[in-house]
FINU-598758 format. One record per residue: x, y, z of N, C-alpha, C, O, CB in turn; residue number from 1; residue in three letters. Coordinates in steps of 0.2 Angstrom, whole numbers, plus 5000, padded with zeros to 4 digits. Glycine has a CB too. Layout:
n.xx:X; n.yy:Y; n.zz:Z; ca.xx:X; ca.yy:Y; ca.zz:Z; c.xx:X; c.yy:Y; c.zz:Z; o.xx:X; o.yy:Y; o.zz:Z; cb.xx:X; cb.yy:Y; cb.zz:Z; num:NUM; residuo:ala
...
// end
This chain:
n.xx:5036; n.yy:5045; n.zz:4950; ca.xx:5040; ca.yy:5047; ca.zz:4956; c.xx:5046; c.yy:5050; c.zz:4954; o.xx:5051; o.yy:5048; o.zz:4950; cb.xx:5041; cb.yy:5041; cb.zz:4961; num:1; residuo:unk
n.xx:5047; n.yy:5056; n.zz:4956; ca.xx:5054; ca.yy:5060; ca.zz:4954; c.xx:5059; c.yy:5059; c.zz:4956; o.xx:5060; o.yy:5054; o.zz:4953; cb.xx:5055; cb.yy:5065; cb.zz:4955; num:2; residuo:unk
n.xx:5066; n.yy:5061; n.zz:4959; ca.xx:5071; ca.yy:5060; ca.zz:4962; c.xx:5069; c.yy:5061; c.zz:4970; o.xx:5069; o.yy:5058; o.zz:4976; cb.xx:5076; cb.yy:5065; cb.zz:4959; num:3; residuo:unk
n.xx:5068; n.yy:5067; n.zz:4969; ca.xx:5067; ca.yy:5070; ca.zz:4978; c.xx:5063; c.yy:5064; c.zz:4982; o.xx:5065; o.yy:5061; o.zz:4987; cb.xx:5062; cb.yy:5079; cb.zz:4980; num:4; residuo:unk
n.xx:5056; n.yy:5063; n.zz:4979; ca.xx:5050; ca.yy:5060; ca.zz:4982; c.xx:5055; c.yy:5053; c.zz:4982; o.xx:5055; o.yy:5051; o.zz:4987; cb.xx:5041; cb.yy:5060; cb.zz:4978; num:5; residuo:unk
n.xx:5058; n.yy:5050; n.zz:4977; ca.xx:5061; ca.yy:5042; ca.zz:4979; c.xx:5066; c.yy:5043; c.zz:4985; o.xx:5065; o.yy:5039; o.zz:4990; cb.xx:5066; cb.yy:5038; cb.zz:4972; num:6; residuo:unk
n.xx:5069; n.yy:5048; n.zz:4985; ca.xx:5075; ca.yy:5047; ca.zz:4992; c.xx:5070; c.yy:5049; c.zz:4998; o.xx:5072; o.yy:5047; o.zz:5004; cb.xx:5084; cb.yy:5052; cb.zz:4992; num:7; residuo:unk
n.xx:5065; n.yy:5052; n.zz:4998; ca.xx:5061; ca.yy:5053; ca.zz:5004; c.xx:5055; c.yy:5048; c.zz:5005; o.xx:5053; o.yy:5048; o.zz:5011; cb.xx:5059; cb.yy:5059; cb.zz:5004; num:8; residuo:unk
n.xx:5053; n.yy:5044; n.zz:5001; ca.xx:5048; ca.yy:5040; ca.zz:5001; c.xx:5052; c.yy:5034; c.zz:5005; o.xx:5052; o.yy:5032; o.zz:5011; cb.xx:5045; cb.yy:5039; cb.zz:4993; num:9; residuo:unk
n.xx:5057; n.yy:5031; n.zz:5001; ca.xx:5062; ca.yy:5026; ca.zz:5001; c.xx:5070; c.yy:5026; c.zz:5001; o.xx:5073; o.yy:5021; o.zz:5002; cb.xx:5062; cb.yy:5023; cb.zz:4997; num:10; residuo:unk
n.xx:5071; n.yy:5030; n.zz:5001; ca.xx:5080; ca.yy:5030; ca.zz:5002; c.xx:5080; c.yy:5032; c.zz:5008; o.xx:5084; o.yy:5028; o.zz:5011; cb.xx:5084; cb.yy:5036; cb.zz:4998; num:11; residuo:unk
n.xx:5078; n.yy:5036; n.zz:5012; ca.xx:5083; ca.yy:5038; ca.zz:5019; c.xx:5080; c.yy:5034; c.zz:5023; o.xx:5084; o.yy:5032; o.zz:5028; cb.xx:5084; cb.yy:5045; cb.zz:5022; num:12; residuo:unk
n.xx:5072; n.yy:5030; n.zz:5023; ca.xx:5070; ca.yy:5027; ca.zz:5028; c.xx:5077; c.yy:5018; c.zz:5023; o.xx:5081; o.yy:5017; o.zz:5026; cb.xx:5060; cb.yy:5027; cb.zz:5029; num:13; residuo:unk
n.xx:5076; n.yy:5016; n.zz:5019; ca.xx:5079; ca.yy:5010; ca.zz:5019; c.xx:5088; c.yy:5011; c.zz:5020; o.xx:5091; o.yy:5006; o.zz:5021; cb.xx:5076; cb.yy:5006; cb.zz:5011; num:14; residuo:unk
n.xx:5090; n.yy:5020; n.zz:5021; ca.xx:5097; ca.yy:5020; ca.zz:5022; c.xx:5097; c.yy:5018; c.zz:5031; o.xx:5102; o.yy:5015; o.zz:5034; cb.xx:5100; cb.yy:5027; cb.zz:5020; num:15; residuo:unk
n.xx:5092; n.yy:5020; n.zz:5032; ca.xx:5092; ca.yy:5021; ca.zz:5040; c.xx:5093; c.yy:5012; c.zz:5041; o.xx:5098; o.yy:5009; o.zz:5041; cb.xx:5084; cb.yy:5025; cb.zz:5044; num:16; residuo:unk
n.xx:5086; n.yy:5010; n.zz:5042; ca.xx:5087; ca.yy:5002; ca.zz:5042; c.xx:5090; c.yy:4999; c.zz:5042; o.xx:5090; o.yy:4995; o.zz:5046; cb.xx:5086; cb.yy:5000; cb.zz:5039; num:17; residuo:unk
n.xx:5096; n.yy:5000; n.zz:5035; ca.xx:5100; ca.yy:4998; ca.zz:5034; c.xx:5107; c.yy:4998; c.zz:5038; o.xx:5111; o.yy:4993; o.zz:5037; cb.xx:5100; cb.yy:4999; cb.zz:5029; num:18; residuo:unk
n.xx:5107; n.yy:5004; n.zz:5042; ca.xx:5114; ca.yy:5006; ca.zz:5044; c.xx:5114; c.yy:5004; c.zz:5050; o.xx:5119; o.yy:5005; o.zz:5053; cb.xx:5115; cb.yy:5013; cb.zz:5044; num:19; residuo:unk
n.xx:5106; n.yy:5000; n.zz:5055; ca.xx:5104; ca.yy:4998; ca.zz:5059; c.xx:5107; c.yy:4991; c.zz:5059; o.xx:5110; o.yy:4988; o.zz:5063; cb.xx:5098; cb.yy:4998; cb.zz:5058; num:20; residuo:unk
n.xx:5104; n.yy:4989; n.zz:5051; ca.xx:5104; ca.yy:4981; ca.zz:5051; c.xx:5116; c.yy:4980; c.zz:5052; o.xx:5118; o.yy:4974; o.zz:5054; cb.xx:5098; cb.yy:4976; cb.zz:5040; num:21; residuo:unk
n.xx:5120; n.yy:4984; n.zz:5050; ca.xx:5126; ca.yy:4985; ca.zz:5053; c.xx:5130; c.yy:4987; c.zz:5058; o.xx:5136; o.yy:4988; o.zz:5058; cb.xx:5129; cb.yy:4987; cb.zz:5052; num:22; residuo:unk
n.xx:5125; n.yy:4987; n.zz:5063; ca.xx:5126; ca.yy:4989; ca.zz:5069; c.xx:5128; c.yy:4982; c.zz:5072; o.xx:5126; o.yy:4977; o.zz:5071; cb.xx:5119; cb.yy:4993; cb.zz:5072; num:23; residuo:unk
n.xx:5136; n.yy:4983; n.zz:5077; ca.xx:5137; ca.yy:4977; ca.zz:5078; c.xx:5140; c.yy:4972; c.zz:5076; o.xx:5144; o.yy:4974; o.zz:5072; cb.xx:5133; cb.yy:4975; cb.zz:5077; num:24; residuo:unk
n.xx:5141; n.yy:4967; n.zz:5077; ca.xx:5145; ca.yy:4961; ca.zz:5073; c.xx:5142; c.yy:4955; c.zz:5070; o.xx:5145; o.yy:4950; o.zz:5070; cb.xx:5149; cb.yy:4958; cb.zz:5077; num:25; residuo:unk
n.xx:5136; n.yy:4956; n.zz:5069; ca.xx:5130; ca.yy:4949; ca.zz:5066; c.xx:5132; c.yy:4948; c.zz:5061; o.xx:5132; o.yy:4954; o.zz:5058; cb.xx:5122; cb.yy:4949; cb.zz:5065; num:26; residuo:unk
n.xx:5135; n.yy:4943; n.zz:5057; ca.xx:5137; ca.yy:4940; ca.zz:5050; c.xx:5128; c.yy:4941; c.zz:5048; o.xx:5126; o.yy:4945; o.zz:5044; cb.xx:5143; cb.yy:4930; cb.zz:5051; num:27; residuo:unk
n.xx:5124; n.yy:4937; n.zz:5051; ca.xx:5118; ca.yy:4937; ca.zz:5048; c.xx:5114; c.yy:4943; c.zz:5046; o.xx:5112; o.yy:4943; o.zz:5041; cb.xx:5114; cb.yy:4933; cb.zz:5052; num:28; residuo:unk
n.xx:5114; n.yy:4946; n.zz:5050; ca.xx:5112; ca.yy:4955; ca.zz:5050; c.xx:5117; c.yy:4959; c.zz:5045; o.xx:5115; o.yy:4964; o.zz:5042; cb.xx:5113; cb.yy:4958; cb.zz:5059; num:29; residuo:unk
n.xx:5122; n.yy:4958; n.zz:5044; ca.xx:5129; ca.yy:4960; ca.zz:5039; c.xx:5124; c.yy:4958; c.zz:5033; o.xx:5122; o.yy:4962; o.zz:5029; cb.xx:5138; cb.yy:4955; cb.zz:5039; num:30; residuo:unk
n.xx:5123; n.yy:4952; n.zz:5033; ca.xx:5124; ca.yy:4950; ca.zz:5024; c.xx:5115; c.yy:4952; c.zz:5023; o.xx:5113; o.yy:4954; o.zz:5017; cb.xx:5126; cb.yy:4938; cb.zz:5023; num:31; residuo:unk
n.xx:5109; n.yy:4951; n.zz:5028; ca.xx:5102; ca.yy:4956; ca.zz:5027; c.xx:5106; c.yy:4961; c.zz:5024; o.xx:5106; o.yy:4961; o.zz:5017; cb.xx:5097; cb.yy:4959; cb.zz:5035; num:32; residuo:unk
n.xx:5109; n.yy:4967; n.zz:5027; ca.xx:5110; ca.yy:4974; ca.zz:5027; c.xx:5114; c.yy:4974; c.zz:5019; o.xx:5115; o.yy:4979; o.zz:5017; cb.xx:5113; cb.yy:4978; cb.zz:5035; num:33; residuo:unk
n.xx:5117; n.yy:4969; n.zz:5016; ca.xx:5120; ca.yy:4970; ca.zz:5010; c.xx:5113; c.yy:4967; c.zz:5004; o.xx:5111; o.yy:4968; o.zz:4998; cb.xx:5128; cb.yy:4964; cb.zz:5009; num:34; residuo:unk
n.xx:5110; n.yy:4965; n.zz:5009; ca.xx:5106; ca.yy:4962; ca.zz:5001; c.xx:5100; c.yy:4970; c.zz:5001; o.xx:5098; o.yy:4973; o.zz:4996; cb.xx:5099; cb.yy:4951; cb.zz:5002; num:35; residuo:unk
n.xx:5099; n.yy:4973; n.zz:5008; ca.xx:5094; ca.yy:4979; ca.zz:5008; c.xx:5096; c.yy:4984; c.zz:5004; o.xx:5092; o.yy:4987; o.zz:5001; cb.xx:5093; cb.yy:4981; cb.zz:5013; num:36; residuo:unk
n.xx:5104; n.yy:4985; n.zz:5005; ca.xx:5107; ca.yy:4989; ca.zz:5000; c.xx:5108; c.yy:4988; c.zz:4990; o.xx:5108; o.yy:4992; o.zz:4986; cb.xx:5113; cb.yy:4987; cb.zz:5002; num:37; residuo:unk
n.xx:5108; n.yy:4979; n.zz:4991; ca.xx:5108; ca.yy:4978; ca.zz:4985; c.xx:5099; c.yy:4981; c.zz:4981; o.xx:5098; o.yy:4984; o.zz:4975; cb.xx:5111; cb.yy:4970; cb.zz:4984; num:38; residuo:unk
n.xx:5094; n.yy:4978; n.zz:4987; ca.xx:5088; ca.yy:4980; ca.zz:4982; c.xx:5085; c.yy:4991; c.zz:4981; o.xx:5082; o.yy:4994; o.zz:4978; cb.xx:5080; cb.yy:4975; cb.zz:4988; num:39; residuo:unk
n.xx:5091; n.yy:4994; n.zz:4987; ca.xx:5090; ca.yy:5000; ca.zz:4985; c.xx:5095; c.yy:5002; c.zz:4981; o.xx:5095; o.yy:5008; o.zz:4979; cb.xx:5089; cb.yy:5005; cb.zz:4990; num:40; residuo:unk
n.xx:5101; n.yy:4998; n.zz:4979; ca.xx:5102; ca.yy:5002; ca.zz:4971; c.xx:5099; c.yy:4998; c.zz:4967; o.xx:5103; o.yy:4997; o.zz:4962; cb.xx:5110; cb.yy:5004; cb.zz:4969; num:41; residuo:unk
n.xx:5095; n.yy:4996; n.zz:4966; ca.xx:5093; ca.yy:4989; ca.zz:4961; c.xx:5084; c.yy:4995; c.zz:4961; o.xx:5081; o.yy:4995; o.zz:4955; cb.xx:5092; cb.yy:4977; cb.zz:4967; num:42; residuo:unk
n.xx:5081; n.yy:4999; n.zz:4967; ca.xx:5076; ca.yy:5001; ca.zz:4965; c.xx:5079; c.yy:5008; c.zz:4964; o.xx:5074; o.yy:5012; o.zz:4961; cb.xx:5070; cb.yy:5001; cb.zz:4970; num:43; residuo:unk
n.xx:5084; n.yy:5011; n.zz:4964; ca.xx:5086; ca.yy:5019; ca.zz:4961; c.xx:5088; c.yy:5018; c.zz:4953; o.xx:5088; o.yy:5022; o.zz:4949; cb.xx:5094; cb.yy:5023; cb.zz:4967; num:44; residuo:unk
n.xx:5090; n.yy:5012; n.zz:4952; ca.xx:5093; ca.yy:5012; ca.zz:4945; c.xx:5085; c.yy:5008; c.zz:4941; o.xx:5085; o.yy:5007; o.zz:4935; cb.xx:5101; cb.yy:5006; cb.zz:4945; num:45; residuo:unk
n.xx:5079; n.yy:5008; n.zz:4944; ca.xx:5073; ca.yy:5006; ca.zz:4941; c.xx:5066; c.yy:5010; c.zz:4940; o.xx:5061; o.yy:5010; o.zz:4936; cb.xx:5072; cb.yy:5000; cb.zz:4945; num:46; residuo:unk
n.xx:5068; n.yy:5015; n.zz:4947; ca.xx:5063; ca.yy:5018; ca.zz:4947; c.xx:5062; c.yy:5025; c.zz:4945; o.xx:5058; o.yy:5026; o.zz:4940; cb.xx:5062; cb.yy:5019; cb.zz:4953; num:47; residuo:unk
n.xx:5067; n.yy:5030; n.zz:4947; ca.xx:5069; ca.yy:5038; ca.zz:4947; c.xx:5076; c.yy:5036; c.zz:4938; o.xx:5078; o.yy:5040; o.zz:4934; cb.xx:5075; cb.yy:5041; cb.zz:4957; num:48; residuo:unk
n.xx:5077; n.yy:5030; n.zz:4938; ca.xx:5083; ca.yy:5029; ca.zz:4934; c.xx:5089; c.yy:5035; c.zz:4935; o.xx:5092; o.yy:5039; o.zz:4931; cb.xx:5080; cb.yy:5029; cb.zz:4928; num:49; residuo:unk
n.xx:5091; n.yy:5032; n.zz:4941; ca.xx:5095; ca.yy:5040; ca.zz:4944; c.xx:5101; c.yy:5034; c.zz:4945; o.xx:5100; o.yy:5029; o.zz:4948; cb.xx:5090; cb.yy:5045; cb.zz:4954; num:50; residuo:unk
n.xx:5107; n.yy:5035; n.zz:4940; ca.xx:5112; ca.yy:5029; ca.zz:4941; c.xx:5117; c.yy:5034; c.zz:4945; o.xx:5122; o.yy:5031; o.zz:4947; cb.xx:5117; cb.yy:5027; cb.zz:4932; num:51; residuo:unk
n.xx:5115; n.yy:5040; n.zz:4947; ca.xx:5121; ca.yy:5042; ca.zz:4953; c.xx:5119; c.yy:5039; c.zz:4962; o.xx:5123; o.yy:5036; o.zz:4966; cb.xx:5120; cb.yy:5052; cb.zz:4954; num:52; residuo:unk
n.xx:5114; n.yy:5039; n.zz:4963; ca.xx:5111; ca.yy:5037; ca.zz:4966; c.xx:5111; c.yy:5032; c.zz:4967; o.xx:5110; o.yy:5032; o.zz:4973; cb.xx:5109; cb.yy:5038; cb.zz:4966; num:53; residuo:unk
n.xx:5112; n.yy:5026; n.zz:4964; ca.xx:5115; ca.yy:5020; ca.zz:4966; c.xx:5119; c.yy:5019; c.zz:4964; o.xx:5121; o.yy:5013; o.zz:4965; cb.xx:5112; cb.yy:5015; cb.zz:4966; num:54; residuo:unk
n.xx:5124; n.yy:5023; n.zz:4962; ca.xx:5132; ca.yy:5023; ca.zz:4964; c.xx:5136; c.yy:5023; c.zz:4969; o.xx:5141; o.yy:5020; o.zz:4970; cb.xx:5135; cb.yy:5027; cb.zz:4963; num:55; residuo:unk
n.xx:5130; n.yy:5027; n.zz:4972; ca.xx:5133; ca.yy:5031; ca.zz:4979; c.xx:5130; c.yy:5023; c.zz:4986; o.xx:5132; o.yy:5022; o.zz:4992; cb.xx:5126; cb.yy:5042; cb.zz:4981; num:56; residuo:unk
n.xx:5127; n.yy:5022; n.zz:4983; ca.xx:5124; ca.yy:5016; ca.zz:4987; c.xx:5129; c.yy:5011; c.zz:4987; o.xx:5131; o.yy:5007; o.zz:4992; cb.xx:5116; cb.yy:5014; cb.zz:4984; num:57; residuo:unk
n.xx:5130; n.yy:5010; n.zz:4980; ca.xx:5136; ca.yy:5005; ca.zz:4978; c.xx:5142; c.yy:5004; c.zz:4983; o.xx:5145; o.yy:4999; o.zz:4986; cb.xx:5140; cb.yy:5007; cb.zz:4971; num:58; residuo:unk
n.xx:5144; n.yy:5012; n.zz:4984; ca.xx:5150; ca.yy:5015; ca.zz:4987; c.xx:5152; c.yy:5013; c.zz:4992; o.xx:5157; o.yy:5010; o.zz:4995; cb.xx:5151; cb.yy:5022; cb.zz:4988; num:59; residuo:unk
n.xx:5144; n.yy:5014; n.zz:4996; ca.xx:5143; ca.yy:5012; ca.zz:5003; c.xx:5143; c.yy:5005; c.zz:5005; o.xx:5145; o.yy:5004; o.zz:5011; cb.xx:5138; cb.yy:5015; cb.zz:5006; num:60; residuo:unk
n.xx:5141; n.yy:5000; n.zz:5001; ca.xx:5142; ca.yy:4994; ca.zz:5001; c.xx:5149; c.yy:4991; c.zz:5000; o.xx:5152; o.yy:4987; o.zz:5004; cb.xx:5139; cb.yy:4992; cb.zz:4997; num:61; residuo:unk
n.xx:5153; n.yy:4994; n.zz:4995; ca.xx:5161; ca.yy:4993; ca.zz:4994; c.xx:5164; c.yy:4995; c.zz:5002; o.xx:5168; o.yy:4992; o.zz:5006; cb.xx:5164; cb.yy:4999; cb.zz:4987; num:62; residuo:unk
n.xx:5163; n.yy:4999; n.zz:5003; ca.xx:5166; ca.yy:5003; ca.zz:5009; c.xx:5165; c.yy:4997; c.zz:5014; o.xx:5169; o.yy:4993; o.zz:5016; cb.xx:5160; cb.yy:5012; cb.zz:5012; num:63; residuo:unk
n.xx:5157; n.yy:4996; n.zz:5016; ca.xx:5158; ca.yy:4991; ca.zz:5021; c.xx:5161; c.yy:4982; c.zz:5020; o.xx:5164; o.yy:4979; o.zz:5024; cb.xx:5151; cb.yy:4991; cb.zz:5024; num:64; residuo:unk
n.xx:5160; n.yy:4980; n.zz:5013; ca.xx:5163; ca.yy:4975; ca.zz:5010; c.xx:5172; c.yy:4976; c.zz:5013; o.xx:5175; o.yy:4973; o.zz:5017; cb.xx:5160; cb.yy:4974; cb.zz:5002; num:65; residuo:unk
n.xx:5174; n.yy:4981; n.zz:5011; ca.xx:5182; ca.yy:4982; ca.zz:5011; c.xx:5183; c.yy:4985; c.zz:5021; o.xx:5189; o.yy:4985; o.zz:5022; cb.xx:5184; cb.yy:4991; cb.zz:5002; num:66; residuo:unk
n.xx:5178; n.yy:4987; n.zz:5027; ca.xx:5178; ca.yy:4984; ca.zz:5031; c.xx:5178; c.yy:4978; c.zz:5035; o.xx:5181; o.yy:4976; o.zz:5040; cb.xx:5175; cb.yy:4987; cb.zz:5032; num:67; residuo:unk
n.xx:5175; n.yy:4975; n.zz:5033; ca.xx:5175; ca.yy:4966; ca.zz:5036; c.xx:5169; c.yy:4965; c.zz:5036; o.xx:5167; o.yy:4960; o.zz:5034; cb.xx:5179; cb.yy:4964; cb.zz:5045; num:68; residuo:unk
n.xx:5162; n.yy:4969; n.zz:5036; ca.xx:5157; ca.yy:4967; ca.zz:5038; c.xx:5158; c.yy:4961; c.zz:5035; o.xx:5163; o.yy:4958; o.zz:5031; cb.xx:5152; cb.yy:4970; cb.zz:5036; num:69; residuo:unk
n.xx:5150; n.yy:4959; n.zz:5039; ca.xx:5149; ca.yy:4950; ca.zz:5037; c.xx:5153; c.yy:4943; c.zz:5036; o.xx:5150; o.yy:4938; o.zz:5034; cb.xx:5147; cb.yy:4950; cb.zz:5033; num:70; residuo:unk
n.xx:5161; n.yy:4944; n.zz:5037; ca.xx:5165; ca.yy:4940; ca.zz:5035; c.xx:5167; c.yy:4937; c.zz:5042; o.xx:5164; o.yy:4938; o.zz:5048; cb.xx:5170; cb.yy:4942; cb.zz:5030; num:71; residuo:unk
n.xx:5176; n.yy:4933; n.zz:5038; ca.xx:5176; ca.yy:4930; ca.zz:5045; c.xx:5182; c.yy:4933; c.zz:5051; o.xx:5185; o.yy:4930; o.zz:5055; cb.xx:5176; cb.yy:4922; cb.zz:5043; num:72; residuo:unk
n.xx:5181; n.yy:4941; n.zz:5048; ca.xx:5186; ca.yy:4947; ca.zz:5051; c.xx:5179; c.yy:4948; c.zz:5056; o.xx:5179; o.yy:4954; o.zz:5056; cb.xx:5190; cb.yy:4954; cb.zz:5046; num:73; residuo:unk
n.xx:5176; n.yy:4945; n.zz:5058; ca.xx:5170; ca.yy:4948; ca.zz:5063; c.xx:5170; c.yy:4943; c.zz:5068; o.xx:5170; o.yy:4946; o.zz:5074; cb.xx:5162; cb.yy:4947; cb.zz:5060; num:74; residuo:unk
n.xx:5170; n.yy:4935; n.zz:5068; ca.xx:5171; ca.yy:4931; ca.zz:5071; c.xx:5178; c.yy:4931; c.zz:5077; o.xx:5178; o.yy:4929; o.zz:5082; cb.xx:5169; cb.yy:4926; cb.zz:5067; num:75; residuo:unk
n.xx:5183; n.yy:4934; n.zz:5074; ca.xx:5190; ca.yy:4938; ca.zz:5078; c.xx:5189; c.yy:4943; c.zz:5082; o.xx:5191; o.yy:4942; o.zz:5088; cb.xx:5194; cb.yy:4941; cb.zz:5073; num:76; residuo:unk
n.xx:5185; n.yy:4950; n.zz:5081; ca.xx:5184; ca.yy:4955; ca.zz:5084; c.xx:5180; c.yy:4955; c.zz:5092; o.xx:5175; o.yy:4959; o.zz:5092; cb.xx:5180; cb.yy:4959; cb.zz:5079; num:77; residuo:unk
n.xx:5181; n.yy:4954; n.zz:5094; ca.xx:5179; ca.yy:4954; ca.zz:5104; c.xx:5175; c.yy:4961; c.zz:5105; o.xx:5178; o.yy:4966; o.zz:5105; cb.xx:5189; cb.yy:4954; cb.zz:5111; num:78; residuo:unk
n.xx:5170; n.yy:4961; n.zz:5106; ca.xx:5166; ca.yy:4965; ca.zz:5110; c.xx:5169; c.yy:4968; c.zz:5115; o.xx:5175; o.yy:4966; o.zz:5116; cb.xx:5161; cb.yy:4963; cb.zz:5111; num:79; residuo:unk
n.xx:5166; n.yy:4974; n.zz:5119; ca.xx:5170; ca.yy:4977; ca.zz:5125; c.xx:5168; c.yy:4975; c.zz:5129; o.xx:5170; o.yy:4977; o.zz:5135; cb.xx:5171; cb.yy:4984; cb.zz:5126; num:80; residuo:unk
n.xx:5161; n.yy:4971; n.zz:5129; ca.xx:5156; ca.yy:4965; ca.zz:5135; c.xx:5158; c.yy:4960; c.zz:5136; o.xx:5157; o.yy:4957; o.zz:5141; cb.xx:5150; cb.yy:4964; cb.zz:5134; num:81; residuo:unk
n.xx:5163; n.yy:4957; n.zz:5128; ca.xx:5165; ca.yy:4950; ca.zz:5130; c.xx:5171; c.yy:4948; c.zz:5134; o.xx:5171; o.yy:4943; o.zz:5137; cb.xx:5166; cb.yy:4948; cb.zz:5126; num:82; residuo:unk
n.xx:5178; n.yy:4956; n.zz:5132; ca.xx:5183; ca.yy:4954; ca.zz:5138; c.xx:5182; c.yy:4956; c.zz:5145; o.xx:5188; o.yy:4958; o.zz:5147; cb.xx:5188; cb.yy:4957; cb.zz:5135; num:83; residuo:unk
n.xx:5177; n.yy:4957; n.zz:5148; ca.xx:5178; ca.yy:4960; ca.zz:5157; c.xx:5178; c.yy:4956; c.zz:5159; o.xx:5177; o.yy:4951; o.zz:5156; cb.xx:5173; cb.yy:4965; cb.zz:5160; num:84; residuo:unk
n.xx:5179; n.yy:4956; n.zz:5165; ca.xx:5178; ca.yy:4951; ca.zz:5171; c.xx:5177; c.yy:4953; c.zz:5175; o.xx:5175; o.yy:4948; o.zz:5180; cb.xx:5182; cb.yy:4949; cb.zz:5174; num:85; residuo:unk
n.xx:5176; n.yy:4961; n.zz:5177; ca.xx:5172; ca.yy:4962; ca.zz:5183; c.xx:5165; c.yy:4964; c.zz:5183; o.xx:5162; o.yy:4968; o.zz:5180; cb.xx:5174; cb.yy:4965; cb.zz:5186; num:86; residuo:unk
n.xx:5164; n.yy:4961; n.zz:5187; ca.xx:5155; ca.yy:4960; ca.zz:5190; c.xx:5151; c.yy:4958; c.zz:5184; o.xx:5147; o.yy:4960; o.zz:5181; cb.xx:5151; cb.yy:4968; cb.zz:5193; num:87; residuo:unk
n.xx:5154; n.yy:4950; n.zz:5184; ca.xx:5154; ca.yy:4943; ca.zz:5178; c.xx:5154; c.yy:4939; c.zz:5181; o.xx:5158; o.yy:4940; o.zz:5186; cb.xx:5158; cb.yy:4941; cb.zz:5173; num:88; residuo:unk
n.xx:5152; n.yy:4934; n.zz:5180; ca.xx:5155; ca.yy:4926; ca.zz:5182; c.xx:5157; c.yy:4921; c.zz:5175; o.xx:5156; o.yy:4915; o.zz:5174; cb.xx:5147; cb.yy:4922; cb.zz:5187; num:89; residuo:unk
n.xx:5159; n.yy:4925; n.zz:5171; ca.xx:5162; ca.yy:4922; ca.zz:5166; c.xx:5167; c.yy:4920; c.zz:5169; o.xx:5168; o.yy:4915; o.zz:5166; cb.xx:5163; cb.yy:4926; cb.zz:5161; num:90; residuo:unk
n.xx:5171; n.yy:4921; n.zz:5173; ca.xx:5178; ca.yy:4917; ca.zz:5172; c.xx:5175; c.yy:4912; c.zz:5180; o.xx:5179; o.yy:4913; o.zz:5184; cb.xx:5187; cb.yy:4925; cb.zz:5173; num:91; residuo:unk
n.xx:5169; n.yy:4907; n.zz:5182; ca.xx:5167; ca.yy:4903; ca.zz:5184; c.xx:5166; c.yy:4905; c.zz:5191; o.xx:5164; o.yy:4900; o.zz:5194; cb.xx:5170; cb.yy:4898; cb.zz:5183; num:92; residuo:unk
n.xx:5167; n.yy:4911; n.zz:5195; ca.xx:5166; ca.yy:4912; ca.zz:5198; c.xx:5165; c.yy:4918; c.zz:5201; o.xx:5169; o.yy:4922; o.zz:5198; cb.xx:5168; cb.yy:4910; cb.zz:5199; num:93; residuo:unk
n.xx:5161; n.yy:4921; n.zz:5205; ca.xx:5164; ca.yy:4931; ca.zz:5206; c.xx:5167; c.yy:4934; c.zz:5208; o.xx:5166; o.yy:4937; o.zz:5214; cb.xx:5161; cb.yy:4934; cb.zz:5208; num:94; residuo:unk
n.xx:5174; n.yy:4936; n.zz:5204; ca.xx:5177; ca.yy:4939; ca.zz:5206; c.xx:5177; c.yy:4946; c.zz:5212; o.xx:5172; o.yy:4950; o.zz:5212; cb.xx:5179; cb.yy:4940; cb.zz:5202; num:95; residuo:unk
n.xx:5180; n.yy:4947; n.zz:5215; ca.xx:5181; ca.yy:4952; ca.zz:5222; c.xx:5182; c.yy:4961; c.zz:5218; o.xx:5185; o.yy:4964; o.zz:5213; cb.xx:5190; cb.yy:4949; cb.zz:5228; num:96; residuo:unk
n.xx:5180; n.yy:4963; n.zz:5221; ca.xx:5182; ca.yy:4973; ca.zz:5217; c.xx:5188; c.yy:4974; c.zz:5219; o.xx:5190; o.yy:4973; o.zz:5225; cb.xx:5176; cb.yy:4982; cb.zz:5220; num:97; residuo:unk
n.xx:5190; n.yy:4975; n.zz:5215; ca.xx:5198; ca.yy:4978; ca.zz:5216; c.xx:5199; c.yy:4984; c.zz:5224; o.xx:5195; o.yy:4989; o.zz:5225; cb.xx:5202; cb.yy:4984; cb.zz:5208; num:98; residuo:unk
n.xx:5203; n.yy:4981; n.zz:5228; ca.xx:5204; ca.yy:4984; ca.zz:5234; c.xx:5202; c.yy:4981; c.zz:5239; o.xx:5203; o.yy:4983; o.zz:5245; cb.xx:5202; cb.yy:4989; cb.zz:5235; num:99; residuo:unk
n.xx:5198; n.yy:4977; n.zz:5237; ca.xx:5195; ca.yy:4971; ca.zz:5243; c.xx:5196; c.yy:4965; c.zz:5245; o.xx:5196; o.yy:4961; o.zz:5240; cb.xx:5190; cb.yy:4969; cb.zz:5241; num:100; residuo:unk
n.xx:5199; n.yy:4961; n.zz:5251; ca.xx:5203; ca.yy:4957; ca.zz:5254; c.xx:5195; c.yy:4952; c.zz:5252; o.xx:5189; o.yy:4952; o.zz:5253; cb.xx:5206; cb.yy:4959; cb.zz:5263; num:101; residuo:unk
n.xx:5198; n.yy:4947; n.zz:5249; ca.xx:5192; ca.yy:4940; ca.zz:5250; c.xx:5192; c.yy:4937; c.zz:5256; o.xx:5197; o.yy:4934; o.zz:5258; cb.xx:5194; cb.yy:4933; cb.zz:5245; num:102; residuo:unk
n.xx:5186; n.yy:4937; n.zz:5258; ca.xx:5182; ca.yy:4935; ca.zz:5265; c.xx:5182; c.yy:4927; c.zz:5266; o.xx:5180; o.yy:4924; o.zz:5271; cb.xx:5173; cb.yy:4937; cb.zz:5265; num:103; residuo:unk
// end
């Protein structure tokens, strides 16, 4: 298997996947999407023996390691679903739409 056929057989579908499994704030799904990373530079440096290629893979792991993925700069970060209050009953009740006198 040559260079081209490895990144199209397996590289861009396990990049895709991968960039899936970081979608988000899942510490569980973070640390999957590092080990998927770790087995495609672990199969570009085995297969094609292409050491650029899982340089680049490396990079992108560093990148997201030196982001926060998977740590515990994730459990801090608030979604834009988790702070609303309107038309929720998170805050124990349902609040009224702005402009509206409560009945």
């Amino acid at each position: 298997m040559d260079l081209l056929q490895s990144w199209v057989v397996v590289g861009v579908p396990g990049v895709v996947i991968t960039a899936g499994l970081f979608a988000g704030r899942s510490k569980l799904r973070a640390w999957i999407g590092y080990g998927a990373l770790a087995a495609l530079m672990a199969f570009f440096l085995i297969v094609p023996a292409d050491v650029l290629s899982a340089a680049a893979l490396g990079l992108v792991a560093v990148g997201l390691v030196a982001s926060g993925r998977g740590t515990g700069a994730d459990d801090a970060y608030r979604e834009h679903h988790q702070g609303r209050r309107r038309f929720t009953t998170a805050g124990g009740a349902a609040q009224p739409a702005p402009g509206t006198r409560d009945r």
